[in-house]
Backbone as ProteinMPNN parsed JSONL, in Angstrom:
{"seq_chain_A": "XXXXXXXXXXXXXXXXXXXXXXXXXXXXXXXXXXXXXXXXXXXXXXXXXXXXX", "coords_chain_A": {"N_chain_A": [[-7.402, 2.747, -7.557], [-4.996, 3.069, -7.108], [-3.853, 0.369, -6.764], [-4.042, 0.112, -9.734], [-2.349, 1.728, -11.072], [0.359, 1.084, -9.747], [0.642, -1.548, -11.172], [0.226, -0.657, -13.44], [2.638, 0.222, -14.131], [4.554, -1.381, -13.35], [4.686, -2.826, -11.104], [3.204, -4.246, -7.819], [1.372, -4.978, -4.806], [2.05, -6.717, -2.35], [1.095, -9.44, 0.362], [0.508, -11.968, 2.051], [-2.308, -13.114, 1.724], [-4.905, -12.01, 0.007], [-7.09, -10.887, 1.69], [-5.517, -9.976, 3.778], [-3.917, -8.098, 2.567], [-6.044, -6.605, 1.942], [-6.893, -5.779, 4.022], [-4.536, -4.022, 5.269], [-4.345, -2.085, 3.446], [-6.565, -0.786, 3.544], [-6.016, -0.032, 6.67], [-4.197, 1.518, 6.38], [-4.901, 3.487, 4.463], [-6.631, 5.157, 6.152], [-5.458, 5.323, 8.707], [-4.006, 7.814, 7.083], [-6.007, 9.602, 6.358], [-6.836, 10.041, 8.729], [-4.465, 11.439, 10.37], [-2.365, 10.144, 11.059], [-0.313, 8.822, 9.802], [2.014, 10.312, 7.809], [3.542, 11.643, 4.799], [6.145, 10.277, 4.568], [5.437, 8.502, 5.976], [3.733, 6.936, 4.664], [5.358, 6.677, 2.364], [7.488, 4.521, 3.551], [5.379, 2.708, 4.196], [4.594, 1.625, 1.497], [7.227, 0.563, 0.737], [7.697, -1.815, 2.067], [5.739, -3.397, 0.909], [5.398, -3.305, -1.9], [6.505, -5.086, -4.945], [8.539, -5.471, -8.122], [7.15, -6.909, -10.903]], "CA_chain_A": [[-6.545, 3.529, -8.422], [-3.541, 3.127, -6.401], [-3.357, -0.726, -7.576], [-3.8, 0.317, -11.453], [-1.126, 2.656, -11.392], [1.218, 0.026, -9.525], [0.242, -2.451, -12.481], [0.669, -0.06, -14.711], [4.874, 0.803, -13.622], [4.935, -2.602, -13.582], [4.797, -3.321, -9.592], [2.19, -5.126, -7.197], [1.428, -5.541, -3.817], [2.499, -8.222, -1.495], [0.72, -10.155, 1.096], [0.105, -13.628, 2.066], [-3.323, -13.305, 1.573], [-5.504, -11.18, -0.373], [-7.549, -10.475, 3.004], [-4.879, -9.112, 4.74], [-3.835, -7.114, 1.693], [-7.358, -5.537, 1.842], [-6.89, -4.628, 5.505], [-3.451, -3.372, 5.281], [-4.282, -0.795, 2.351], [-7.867, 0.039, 4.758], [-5.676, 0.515, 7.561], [-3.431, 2.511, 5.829], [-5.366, 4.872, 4.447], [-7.394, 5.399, 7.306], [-4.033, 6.384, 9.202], [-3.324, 8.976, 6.454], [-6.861, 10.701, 6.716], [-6.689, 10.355, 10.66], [-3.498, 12.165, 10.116], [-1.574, 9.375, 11.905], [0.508, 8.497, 9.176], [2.671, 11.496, 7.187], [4.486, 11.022, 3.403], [7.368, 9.068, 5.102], [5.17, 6.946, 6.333], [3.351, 6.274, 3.326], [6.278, 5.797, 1.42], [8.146, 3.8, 4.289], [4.431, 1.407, 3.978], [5.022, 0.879, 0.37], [8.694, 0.045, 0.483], [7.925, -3.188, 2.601], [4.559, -3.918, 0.303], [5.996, -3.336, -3.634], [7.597, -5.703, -5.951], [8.497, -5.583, -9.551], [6.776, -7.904, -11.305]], "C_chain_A": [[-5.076, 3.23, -8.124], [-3.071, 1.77, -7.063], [-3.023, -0.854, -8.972], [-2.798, 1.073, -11.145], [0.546, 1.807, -10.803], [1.627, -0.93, -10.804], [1.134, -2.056, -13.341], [2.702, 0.139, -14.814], [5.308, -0.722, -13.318], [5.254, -3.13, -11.925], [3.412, -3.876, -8.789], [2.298, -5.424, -5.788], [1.627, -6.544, -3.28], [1.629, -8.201, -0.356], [0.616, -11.623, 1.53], [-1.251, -13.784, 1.807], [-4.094, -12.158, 0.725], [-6.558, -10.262, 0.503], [-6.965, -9.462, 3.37], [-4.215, -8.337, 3.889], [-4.769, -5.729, 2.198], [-7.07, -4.903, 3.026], [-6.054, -3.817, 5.754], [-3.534, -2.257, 4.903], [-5.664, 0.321, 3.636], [-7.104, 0.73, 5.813], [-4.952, 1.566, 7.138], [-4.342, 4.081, 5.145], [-6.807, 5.487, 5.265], [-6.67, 6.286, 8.055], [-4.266, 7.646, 8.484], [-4.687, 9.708, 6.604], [-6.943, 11.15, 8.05], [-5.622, 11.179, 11.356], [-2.392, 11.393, 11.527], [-0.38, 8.858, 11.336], [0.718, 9.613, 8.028], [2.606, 10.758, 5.757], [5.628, 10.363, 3.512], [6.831, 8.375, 5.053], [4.786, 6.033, 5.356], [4.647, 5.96, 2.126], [6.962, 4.706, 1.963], [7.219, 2.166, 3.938], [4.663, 0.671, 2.495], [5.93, 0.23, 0.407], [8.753, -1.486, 1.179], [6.778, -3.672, 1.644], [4.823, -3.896, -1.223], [6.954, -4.369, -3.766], [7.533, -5.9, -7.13], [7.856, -6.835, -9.848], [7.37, -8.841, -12.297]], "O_chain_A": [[-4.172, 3.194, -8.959], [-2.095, 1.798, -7.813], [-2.138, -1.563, -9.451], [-2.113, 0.181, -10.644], [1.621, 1.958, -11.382], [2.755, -0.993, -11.294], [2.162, -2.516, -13.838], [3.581, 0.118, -15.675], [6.475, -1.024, -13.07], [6.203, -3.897, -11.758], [2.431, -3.826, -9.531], [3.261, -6.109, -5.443], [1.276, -7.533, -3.924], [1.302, -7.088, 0.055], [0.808, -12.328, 0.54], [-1.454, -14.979, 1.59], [-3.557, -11.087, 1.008], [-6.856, -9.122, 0.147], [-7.417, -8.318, 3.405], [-3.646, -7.506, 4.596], [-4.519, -4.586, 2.579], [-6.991, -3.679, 3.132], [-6.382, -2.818, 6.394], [-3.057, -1.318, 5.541], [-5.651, 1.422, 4.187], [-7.336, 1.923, 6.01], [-5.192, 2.647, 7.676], [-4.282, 5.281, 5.411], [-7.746, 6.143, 4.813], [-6.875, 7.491, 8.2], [-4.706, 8.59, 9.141], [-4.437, 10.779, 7.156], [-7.082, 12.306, 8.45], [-5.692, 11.565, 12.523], [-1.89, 11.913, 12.524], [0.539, 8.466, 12.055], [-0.251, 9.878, 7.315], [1.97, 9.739, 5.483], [6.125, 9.855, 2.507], [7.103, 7.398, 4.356], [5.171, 4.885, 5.132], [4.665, 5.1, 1.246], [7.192, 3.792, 1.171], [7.689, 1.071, 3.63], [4.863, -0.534, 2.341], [5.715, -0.944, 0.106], [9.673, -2.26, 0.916], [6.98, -4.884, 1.575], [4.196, -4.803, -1.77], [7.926, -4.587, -3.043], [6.539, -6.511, -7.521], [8.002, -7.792, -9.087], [6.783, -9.882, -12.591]]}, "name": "protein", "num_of_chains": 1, "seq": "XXXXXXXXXXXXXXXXXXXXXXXXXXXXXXXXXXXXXXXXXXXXXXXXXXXXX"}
């Protein structure tokens, strides 16, 4: 969902790989249920991973 709605606003994840995409987003929201990562953080994670398309 999170990628369609990126799409959709016209933005897209970054990686070098589509792999380490996958693990990034896993790790990430793993953090946020483990309650290791807040709403800073999650916005802080986007802000290095978004770019207009």
């Amino acid at each position: 969902m999170m990628n369609i709605l990126l799409l959709r606003s016209g933005y897209h994840l970054t990686a070098d790989s589509q792999e380490e995409l996958n693990n990034d987003v896993e790790k990430m929201i793993l953090d946020v249920v483990e309650h290791r990562l807040d709403f800073d953080g999650v916005a802080e994670w986007f802000k290095h991973r978004i770019q207009r398309r």
